[in-house]
C-alpha positions in Angstrom: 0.0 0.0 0.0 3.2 2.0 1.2 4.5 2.1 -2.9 0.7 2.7 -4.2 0.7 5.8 -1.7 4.0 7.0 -3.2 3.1 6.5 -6.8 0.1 8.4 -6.4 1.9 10.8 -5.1 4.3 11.8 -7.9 1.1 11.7 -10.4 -0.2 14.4 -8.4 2.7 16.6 -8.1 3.2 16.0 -11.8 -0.5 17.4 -12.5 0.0 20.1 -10.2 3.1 21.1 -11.9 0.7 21.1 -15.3 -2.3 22.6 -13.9 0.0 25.7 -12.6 1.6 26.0 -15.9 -1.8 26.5 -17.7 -2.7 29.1 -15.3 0.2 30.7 -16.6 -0.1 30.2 -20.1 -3.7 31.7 -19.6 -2.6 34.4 -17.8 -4.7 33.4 -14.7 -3.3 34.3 -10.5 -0.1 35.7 -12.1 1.5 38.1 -9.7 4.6 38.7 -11.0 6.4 39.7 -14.7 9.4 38.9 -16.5 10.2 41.1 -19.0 13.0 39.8 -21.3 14.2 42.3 -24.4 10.9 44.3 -23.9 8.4 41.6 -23.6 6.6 40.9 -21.2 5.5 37.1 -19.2 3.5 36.7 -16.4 4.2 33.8 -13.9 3.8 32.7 -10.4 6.4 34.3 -7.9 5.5 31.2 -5.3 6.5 28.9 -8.6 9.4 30.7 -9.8 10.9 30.7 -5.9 10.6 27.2 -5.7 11.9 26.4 -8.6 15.5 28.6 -9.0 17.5 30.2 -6.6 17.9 33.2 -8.5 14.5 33.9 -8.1 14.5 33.0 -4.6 17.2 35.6 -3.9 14.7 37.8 -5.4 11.9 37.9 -4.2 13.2 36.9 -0.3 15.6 39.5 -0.4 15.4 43.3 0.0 15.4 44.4 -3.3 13.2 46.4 -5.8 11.6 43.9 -8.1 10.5 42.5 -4.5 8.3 45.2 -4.3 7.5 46.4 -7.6 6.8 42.3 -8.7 8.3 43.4 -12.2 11.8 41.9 -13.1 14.1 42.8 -15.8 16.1 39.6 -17.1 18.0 41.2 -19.7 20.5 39.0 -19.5 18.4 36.2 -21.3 16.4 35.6 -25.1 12.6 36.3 -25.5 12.8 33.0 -27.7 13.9 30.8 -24.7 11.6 32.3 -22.5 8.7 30.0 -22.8 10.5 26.3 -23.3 12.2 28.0 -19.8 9.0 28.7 -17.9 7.5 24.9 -19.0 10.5 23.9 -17.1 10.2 26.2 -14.3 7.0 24.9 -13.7 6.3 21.1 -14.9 10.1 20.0 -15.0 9.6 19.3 -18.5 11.2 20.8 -21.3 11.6 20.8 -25.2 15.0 21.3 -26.5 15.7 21.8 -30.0 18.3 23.5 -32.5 16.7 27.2 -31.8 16.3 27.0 -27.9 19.0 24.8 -26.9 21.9 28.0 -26.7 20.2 30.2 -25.2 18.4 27.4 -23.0 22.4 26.9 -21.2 22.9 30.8 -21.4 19.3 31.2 -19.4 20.3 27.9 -17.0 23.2 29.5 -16.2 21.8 32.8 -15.2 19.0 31.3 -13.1 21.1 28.7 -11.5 19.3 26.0 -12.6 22.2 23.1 -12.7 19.6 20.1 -14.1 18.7 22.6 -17.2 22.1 23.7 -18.1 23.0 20.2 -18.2 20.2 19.1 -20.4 20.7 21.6 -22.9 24.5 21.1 -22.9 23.8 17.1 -23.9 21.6 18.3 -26.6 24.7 20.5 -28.0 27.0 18.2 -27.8 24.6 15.5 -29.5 24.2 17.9 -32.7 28.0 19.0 -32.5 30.0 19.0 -35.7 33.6 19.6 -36.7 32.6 23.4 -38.0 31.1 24.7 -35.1 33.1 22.9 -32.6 35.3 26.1 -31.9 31.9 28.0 -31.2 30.8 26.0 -28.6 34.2 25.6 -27.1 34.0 29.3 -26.3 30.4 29.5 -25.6 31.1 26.7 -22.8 33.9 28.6 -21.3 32.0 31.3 -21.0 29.2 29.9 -19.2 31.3 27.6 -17.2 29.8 24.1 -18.8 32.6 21.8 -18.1 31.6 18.6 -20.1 30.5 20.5 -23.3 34.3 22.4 -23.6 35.4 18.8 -22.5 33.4 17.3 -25.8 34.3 20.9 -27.9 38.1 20.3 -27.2 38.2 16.9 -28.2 36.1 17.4 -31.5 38.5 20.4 -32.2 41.9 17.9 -31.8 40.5 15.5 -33.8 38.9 17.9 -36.6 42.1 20.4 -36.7 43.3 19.5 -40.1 39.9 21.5 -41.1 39.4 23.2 -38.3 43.0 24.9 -38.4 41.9 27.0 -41.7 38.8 28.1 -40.5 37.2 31.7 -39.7 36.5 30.2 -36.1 40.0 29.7 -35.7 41.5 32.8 -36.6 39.1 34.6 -34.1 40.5 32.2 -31.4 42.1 34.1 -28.4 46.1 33.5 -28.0 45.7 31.4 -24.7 43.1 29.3 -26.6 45.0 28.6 -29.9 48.6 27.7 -27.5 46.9 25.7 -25.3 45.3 23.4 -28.9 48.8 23.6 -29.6 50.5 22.7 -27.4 48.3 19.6 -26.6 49.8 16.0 -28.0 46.5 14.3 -29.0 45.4 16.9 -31.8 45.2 14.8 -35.0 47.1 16.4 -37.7 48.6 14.6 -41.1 51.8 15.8 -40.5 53.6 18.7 -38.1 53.5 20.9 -40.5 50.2 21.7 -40.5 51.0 23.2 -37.1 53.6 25.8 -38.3 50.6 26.7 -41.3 48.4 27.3 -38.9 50.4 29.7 -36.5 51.2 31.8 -39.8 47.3 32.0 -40.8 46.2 32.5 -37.1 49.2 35.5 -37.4 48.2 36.8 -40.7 44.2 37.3 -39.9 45.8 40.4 -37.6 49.2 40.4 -38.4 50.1 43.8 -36.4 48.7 43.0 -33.4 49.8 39.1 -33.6 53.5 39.1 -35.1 54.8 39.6 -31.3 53.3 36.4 -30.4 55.1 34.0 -33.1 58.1 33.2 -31.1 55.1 32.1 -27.8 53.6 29.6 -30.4 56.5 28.4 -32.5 57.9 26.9 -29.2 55.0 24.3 -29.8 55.9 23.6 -33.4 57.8 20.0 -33.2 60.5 21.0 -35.3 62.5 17.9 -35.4 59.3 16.2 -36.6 58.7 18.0 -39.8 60.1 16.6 -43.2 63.6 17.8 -44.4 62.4 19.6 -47.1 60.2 21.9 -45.0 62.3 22.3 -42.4 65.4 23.7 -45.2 62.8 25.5 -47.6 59.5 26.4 -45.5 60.9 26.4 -41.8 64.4 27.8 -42.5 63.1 30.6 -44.5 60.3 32.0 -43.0 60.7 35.8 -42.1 59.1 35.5 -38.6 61.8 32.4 -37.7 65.3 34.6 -39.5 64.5 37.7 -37.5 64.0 36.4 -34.3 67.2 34.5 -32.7 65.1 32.0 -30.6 63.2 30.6 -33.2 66.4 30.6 -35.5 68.3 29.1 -32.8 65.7 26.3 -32.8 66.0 25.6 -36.7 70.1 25.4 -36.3 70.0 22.9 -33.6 67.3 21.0 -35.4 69.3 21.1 -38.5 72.2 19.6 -36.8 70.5 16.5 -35.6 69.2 15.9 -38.8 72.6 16.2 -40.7 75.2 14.7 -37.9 73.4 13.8 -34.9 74.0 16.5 -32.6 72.0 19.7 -30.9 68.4 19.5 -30.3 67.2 16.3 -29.1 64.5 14.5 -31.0 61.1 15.5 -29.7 58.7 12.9 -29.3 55.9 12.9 -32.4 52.4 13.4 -31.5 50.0 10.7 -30.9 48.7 10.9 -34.5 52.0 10.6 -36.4 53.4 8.1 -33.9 51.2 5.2 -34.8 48.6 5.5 -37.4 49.0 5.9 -41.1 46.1 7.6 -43.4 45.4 4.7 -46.3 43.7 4.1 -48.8 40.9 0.8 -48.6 39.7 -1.1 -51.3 37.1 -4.3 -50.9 35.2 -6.2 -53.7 34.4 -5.4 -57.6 34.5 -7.8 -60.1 37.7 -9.4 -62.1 38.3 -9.4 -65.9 36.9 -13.2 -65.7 33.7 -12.3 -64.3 34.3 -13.1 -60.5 32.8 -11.4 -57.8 35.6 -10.9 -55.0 35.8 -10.9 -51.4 39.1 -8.9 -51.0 40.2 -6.3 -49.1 43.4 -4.1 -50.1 45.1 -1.1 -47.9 47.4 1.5 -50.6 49.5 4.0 -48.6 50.3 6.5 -50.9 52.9 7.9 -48.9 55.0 4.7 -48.9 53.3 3.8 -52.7 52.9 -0.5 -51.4 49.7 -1.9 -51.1 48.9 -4.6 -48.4 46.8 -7.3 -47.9 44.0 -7.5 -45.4 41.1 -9.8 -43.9 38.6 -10.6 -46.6 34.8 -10.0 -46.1 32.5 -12.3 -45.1 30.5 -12.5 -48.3 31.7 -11.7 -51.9 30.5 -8.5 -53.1 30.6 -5.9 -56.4 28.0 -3.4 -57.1 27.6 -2.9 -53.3 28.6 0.2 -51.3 31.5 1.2 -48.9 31.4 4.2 -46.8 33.3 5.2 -43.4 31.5 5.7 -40.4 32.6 6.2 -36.8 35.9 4.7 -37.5 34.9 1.8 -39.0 34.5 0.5 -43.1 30.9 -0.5 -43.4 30.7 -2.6 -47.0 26.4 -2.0 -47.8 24.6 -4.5 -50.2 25.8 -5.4 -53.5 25.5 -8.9 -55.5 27.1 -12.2 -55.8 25.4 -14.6 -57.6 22.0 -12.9 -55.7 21.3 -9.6 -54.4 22.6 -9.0 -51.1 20.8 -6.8 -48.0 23.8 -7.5 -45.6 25.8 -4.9 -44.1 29.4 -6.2 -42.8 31.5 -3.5 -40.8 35.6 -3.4 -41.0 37.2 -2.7 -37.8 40.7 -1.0 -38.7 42.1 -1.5 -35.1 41.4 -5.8 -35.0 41.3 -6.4 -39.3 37.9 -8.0 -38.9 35.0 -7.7 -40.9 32.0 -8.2 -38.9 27.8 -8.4 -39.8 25.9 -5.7 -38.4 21.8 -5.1 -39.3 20.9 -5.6 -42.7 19.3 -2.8 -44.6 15.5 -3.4 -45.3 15.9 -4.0 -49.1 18.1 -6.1 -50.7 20.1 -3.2 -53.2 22.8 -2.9 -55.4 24.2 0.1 -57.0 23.6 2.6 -54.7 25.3 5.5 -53.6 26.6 5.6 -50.0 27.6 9.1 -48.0 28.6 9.6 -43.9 27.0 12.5 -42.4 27.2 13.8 -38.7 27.7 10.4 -37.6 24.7 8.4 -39.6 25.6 6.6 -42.6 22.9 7.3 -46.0 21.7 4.5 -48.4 20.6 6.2 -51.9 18.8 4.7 -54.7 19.9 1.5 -56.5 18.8 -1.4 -58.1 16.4 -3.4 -55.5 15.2 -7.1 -56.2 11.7 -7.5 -55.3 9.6 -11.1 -55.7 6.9 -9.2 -57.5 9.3 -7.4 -60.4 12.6 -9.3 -59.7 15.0 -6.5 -60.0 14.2 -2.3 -60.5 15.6 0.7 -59.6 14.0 2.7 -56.7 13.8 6.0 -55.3 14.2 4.6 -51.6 16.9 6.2 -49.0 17.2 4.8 -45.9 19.8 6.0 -42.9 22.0 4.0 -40.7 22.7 4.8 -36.9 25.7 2.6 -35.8 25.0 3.3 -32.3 21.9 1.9 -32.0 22.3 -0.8 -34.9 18.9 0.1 -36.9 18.0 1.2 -40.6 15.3 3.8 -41.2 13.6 4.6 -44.3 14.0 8.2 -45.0 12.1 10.4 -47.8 13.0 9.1 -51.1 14.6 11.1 -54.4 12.1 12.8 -56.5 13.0 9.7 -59.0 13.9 6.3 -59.4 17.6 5.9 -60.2 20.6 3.8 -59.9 24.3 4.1 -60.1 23.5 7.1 -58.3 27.0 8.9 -56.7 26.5 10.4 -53.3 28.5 12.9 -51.2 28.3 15.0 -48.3 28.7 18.2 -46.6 28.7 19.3 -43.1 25.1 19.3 -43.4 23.6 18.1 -46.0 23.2 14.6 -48.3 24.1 15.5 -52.6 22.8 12.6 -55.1 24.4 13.1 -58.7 23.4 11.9 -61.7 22.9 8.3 -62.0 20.6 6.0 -64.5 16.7 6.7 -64.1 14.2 4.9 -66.1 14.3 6.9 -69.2 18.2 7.4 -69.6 21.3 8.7 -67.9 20.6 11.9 -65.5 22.2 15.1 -65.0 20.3 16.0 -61.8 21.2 17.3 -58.7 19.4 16.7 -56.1 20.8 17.4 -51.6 19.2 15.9 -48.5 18.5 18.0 -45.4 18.4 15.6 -42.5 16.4 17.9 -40.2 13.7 18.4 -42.4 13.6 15.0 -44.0 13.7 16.7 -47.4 15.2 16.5 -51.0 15.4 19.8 -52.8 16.8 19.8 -56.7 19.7 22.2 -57.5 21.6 22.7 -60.5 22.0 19.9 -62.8 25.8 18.9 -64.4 26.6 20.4 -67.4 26.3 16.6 -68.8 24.5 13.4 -68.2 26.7 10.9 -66.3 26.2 7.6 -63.9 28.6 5.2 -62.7 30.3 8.6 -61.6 32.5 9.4 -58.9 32.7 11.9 -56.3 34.2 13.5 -53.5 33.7 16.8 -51.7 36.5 19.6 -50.5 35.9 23.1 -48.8 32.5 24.0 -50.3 33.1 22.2 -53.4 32.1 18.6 -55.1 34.4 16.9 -57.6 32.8 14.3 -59.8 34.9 12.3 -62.2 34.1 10.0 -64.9 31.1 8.2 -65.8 29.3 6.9 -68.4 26.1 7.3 -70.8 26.7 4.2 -72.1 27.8 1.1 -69.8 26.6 -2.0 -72.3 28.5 -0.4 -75.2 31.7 0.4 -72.2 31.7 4.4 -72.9 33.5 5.5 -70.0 33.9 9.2 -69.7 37.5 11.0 -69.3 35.8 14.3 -68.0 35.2 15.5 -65.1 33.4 18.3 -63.2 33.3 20.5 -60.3 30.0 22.2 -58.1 30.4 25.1 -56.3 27.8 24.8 -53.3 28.3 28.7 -52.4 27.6 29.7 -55.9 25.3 26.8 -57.2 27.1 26.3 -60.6 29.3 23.8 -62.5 32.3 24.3 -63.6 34.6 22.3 -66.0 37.7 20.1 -64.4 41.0 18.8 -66.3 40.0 15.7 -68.2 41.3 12.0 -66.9 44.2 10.6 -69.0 41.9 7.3 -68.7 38.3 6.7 -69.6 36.3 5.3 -66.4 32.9 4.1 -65.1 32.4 2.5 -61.7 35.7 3.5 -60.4 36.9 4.8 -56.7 37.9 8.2 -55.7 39.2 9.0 -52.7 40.7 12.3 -51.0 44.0 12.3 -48.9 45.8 15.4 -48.5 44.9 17.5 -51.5 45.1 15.1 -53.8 42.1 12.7 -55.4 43.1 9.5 -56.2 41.0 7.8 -59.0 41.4 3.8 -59.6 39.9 0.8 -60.8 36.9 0.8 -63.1 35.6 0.3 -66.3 37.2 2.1 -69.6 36.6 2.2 -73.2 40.2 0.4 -73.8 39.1 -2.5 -72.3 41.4 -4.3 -73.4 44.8 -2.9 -72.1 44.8 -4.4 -68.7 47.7 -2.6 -67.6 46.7 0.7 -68.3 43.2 -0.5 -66.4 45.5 -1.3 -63.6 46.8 2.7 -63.0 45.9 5.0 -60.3 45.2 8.7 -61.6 46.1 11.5 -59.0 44.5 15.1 -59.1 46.3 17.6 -57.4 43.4 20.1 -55.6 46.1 22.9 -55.2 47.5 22.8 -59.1 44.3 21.4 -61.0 46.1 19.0 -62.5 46.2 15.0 -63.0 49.3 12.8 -62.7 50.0 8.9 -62.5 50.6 8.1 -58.9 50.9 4.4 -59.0 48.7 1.0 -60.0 46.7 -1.4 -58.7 47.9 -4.5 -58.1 44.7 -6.3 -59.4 42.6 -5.3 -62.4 38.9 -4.8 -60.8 35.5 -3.1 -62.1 32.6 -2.0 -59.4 35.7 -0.8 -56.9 34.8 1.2 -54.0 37.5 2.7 -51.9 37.6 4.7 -48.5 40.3 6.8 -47.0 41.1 5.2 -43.0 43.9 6.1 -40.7 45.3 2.6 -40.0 47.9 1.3 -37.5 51.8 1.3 -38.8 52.5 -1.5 -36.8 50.0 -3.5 -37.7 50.5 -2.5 -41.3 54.1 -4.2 -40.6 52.7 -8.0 -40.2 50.3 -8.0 -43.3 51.6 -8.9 -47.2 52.5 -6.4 -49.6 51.9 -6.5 -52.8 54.5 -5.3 -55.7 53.3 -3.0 -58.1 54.9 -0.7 -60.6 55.5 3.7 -60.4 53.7 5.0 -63.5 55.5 7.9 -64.5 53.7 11.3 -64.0 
């Protein structure tokens, strides 16, 4: 009877809570108003005491709005007022993209702990890599401990991007030395360090040139390549004129060249163990066989490397990187497949996760904010056997499920797919009546497809990749039973909405792989027009970003059709145990 008592109990202090917020919201008994950037809301003083201790040293104190019953919060936003005073009086409260800011900013001001720590979850549930810096400073600010915690993190991990961003250059000094200085921020390589300082310096260079020699202490001289420390380090203005940071590039210099001066310093966590490679699983051989094998290419070291096979055989399927893991999406063998496998870079295992809810091959796959995206394809149905569909559906790796999502405005296959920070592009792609030109982009939070402007040409079996604002497509086809690949290639300006022409390929290709590592694309495997000369199928294109222009970086070791490929910092030493495979340069 005791727990029936009890239960009862919290239902009526719940409905209480309800019934006293209606009275408010109908303006009923109030005896007090807020008034927030000239608006005005009535409440219940007796409510608002018992629920903050800002308003209890209000009204229990000896001060005007005491006895006026009129208070003037202006340090909060009209536009929080309302999800605020629901909380205030129910202990329920509705946090969303436009509230959630200025719900910590108002928790903080009113000393309400529970909401502030509410509203700090939902940030850093919705934080991405481009407005990590934002929150970092807005958490400082208002003293929210686990959100910088979460902001500081996503910022290490994220500098390669983050480093050449607005954001960054509005950093204070103390914040940008203390990123600096720290030894898990992810870079590529040390150098990006020293670039950074010098654009951080150059957004206000009169007011920020005194500080260079403060941050160049946390540049790991000994760690950058040869060649930048001669050319890039050794002849930088800021480092000659100042005798310190010269000082630093002698002693360097002379443990590079003989051994002695400066002592080594230890490399960061990033560039002590991992390597950024290139992963290639499935496609199809010259002799018609559907493969189950998984490739690493470091283009830094130019060797490939074997590693564990999938579970199932697989071409025409998808591959995407999610979470730090390879997720390897659909696809056929000698049947349509629905299975998902997942590669985990840290054990070499491939591992089944949910299947999708449609058995699909060519599709186009994209990572965004943490959720991996399914789009179009070929689906095999017992009613029509086999058509293309318009059907999208979303994977959440933390809790293991699919869901369908709202589909393109048509059916269409061989669809290539990209992201942004925010949104979902599908490009081009086979539709019913012909090859497409359309572009078409994804917003997750409305659950809508919007079209914007189409490629200059019709093109499936395209592929993509996107860079600062921009998407680079490559390739393609019009014509896959006749083998017409396509040498050119294309690039979108998001900003602008408007295509632009890119450097042709040497090398015709449909249903290749693309993948971006450090400015450069790298373009392999596929279909081309010469089918013929397997060793010129075989080569790996490389686009330079920064010179628009296309070299040969190396081959494949295997000639394969319906390749997909994903970028994935791997472990060196692990790297060290598996086979390599001998291929040949290609000259540039």
């Amino acid at each position: 009877m005791a727990g029936n008592i009890v239960e009862g109990f919290h239902d009526y202090s719940s409905n209480l809570g309800r019934e006293l917020n209606k009275l408010r919201q109908e303006k009923r008994l109030c005896d007090v108003t807020l008034i927030v950037e000239g608006k005005q809301f009535l409440a219940h003083q007796v409510v608002l005491v018992a629920s903050s201790r800002y308003f209890y040293g209000v009204f229990t104190s000896d001060m005007v709005e005491k006895r006026t019953q009129r208070v003037n919060l202006s340090e909060l936003n009209a536009s929080a007022m309302e999800p605020l005073l629901s909380y205030l009086y129910t202990g329920e409260v509705a946090i969303d993209q436009s509230n959630a800011e200025d719900l910590v900013i108002s928790a903080n001001y009113l000393l309400l702990p529970r909401l502030k720590t509410l509203a700090c979850k939902f940030l850093e549930q919705h934080m991405i890599a481009s407005n990590s810096i934002y929150y970092y400073q807005l958490a400082e600010q208002f003293d929210c401990k686990e959100l910088k915690n979460h902001a500081s993190q996503m910022i290490r991990a994220n500098f390669g991007t983050i480093g050449q961003s607005k954001d960054f250059m509005k950093m204070s000094l103390e914040h940008v030395e203390e990123l600096l200085a720290g030894d898990d921020i992810v870079i590529r390589a040390e150098e990006e360090i020293f670039e950074a300082i010098l654009e951080w310096i150059s957004n206000e260079p009169k007011e920020r040139e005194r500080y260079f020699p403060q941050l160049f202490r946390h540049v790991r001289v000994t760690c950058v390549s040869r060649d930048y420390l001669f050319c890039s380090l050794a002849n930088n203005v800021l480092v000659k004129t100042n005798p310190d940071c010269l000082a630093r590039i002698i002693e360097a210099t002379k443990m590079l060249l003989i051994g002695e001066g400066l002592a080594a310093e230890k490399p960061r966590k990033c560039l002590e163990t991992h390597v950024d490679a290139i992963i290639t699983c499935g496609g199809l051989s010259p002799d018609c066989l559907v493969r189950d094998t998984t490739y690493c290419y470091l283009p830094s070291e130019q060797i490939w490397h074997e590693l564990a096979p999938m579970n199932v055989k697989r071409c025409r399927h998808g591959l995407a990187y999610c979470r730090g893991f390879l997720y390897a999406i659909g696809g056929k063998d000698e049947s349509f497949h629905n299975t998902v496998e997942r590669y985990d870079p840290s054990t070499n295992t491939w591992t089944y996760v949910a299947p999708m809810k449609r058995c699909v091959k060519l599709i186009g796959t994209a990572t965004l904010n943490g959720i991996l995206y399914v789009v179009g394809g070929i689906e095999f149905t017992v009613e029509d056997n086999r058509r293309r569909c318009n059907t999208v559906q979303k994977y959440d790796p933390v809790t293991n499920t699919w869901t369908h999502l709202a589909p393109l405005s048509s059916r269409r296959s061989s669809v290539c797919c990209v992201s942004d920070e925010h949104y979902v592009y599908a490009i081009g792609g086979l539709g019913d009546d012909g090859f497409l030109n359309a572009l078409e982009r994804y917003n997750p939070h409305l659950n809508t497809w919007s079209s914007l402007e189409p490629m200059s040409e019709k093109r499936g079996c395209a592929c993509a990749i996107y860079l600062n604002g921009k998407i680079y497509i490559f390739g393609g086809t019009v014509d896959a039973f006749s083998r017409q690949a396509k040498r050119s290639c294309e690039i979108y300006d998001i900003w602008n909405n408007q295509w632009y022409p890119l450097p042709p390929m040497r090398i015709p290709r449909f249903h290749a792989g693309a993948v971006l590592m450090r400015g450069y694309v790298y373009v392999m495997g596929g279909i081309g027009t010469d089918n013929q000369n397997s060793e010129l199928n075989k080569v790996v294109e490389c686009y330079s970003i920064e010179k628009n222009k296309w070299m040969n970086e190396h081959s494949i070791p295997y000639e394969e059709t319906y390749l997909r490929s994903c970028c994935v910092r791997l472990y060196k030493g692990f790297l060290q145990t598996r086979n390599k495979l001998v291929t040949r340069v290609s000259n540039s």
